[in-house]
C-alpha positions in Angstrom: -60.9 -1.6 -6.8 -60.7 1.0 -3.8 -57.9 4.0 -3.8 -55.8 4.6 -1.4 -55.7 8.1 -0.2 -53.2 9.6 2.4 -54.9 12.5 4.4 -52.2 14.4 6.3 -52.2 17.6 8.6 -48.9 19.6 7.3 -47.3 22.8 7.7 -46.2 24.9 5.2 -42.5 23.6 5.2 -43.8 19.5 4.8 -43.9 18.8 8.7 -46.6 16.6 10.0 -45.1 15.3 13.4 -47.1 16.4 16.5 -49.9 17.9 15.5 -52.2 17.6 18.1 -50.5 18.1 21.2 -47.4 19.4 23.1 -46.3 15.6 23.7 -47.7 13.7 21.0 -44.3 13.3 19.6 -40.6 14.6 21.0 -39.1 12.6 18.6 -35.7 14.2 17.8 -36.0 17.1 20.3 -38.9 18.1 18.8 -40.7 21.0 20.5 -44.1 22.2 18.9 -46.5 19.3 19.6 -49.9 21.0 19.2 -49.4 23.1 16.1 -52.3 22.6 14.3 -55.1 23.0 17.3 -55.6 26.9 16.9 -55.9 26.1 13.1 -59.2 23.6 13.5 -62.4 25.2 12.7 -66.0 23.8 11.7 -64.9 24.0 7.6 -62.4 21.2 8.6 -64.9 19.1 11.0 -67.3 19.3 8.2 -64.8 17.9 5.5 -63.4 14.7 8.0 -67.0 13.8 8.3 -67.6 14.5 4.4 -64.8 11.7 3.8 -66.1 9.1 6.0 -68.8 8.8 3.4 -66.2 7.1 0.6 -63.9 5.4 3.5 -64.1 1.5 3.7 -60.6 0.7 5.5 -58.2 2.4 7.4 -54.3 1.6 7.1 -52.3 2.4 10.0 -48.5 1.9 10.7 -47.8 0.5 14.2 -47.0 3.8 16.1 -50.0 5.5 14.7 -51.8 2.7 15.3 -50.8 2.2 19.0 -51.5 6.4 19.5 -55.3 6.1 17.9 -56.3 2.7 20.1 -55.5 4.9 23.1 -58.3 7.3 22.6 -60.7 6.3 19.7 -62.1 3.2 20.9 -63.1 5.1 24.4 -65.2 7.6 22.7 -68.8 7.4 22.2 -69.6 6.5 18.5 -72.5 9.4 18.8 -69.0 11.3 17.6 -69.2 10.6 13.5 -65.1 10.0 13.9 -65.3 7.8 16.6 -68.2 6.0 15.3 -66.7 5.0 12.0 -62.6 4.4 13.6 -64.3 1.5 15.3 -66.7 0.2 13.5 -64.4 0.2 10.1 -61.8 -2.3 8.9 -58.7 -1.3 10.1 -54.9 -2.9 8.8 -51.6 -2.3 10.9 -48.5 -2.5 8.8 -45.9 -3.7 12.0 -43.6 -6.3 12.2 -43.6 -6.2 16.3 -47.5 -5.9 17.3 -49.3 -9.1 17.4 -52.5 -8.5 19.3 -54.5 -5.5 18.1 -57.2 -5.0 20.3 -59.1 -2.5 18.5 -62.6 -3.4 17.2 -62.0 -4.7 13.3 -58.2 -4.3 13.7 -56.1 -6.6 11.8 -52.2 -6.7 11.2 -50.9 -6.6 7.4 -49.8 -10.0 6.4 -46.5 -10.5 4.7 -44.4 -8.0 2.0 -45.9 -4.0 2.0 -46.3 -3.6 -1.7 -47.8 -7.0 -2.5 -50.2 -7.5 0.7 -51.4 -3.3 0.2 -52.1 -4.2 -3.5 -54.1 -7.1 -2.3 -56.2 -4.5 0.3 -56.9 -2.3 -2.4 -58.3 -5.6 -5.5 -60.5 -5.8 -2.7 -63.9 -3.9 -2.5 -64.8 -0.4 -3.4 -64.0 2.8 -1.9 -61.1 4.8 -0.4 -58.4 2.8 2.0 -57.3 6.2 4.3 -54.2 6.0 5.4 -54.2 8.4 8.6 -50.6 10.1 9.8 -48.2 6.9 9.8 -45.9 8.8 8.0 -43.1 6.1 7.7 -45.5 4.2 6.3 -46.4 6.7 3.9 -42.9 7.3 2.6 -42.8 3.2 1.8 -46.1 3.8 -0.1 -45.0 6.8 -1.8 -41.7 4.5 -2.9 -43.5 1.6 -4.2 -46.3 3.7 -5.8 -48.7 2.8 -4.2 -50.5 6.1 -3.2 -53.7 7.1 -5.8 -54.3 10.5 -4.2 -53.6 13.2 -1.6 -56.2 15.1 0.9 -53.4 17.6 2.9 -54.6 20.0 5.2 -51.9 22.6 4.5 -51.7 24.8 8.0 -50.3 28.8 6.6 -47.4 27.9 9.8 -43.3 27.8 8.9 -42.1 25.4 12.0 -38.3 25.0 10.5 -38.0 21.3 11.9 -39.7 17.9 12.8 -40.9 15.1 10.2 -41.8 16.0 6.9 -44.4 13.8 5.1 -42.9 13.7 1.6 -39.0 11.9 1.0 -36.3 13.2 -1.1 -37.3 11.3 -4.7 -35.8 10.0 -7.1 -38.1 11.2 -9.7 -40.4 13.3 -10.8 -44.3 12.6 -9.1 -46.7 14.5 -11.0 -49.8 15.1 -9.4 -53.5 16.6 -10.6 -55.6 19.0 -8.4 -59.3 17.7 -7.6 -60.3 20.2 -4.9 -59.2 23.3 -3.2 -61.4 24.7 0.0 -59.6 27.3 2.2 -61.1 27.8 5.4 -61.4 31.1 7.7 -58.2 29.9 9.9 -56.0 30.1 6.4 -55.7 26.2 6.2 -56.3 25.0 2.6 -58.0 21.7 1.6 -56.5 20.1 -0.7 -57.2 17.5 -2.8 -54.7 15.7 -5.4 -54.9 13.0 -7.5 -52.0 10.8 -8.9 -51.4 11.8 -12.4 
């Protein structure tokens, strides 16, 4: 049975919307696209590439999805990133999009919780679910998450999209791995308790 694990770029306060550039996503007024490039250094390179090792599927929701088939598939699979986004399985969770273009892309058939417990019976491995973070609160809900890889950024932005909902109970979680690297960012690595 593979795991699925949601690896997630966050600041300090929970936000994860617009990491990677200044208009990646104005959602809500939101003004500090690009946070997280003067964090990335070769420790962090090293540990993406580490994880494509135990990642057999990808599971996107449909803006995510839309944003990564607008650059990935165009890059030259001599990039270890690239080369495993398009050659790996990928599921979109959307409603709307009906023709996924992407190399190996497939849309999620029917409920969330039943068809992503049917992805993960399947096979071995991780399922990595990449940003998609109203996705990630509807896995969260129907507990469907097995573990956590955050890249926690030492940054205080004070508003945008947090990854983790309000609960309504308790989630414990068990530590597996903490790397810091020379930018401050710590790697972390949780399990589902």
């Amino acid at each position: 049975m593979r795991r699925l694990v949601v690896v997630e770029f966050v600041t300090l306060d929970g936000v994860m919307q617009g990491l990677a550039s200044p208009d990646e996503d104005r959602a809500g007024g939101f003004e500090h696209g690009g946070w997280a490039a003067p964090y990335f250094d070769e420790t962090q390179a090293t540990a993406a590439v580490e994880g494509l090792r135990s990642t057999t599927a990808y599971l996107f929701g449909r803006r995510t999805y839309e944003k990564m088939v607008g650059y990935w598939p165009s890059q030259p699979d001599v990039n270890p990133m690239a080369g495993h986004l398009n050659s790996t399985p990928k599921y979109v969770a959307t409603r709307t999009l009906t023709d996924l273009t992407w190399s190996n892309a497939r849309r999620l058939d029917g409920d969330l919780a039943p068809a992503v417990a049917d992805l993960k019976s399947r096979g071995d491995g991780v399922v990595a679910v990449l940003g998609s973070g109203v996705l990630v609160r509807e896995l969260i809900a129907n507990d469907l998450v097995d573990g956590y890889r955050l890249f926690l950024h030492p940054l205080l932005l004070g508003s945008g999209k947090r990854l983790f909902p309000e609960s309504e109970r308790p989630r414990p979680l068990r530590l597996a791995g903490c790397t810091p690297t020379g930018t401050g960012v710590l790697m972390l690595e949780y399990e589902v308790a």
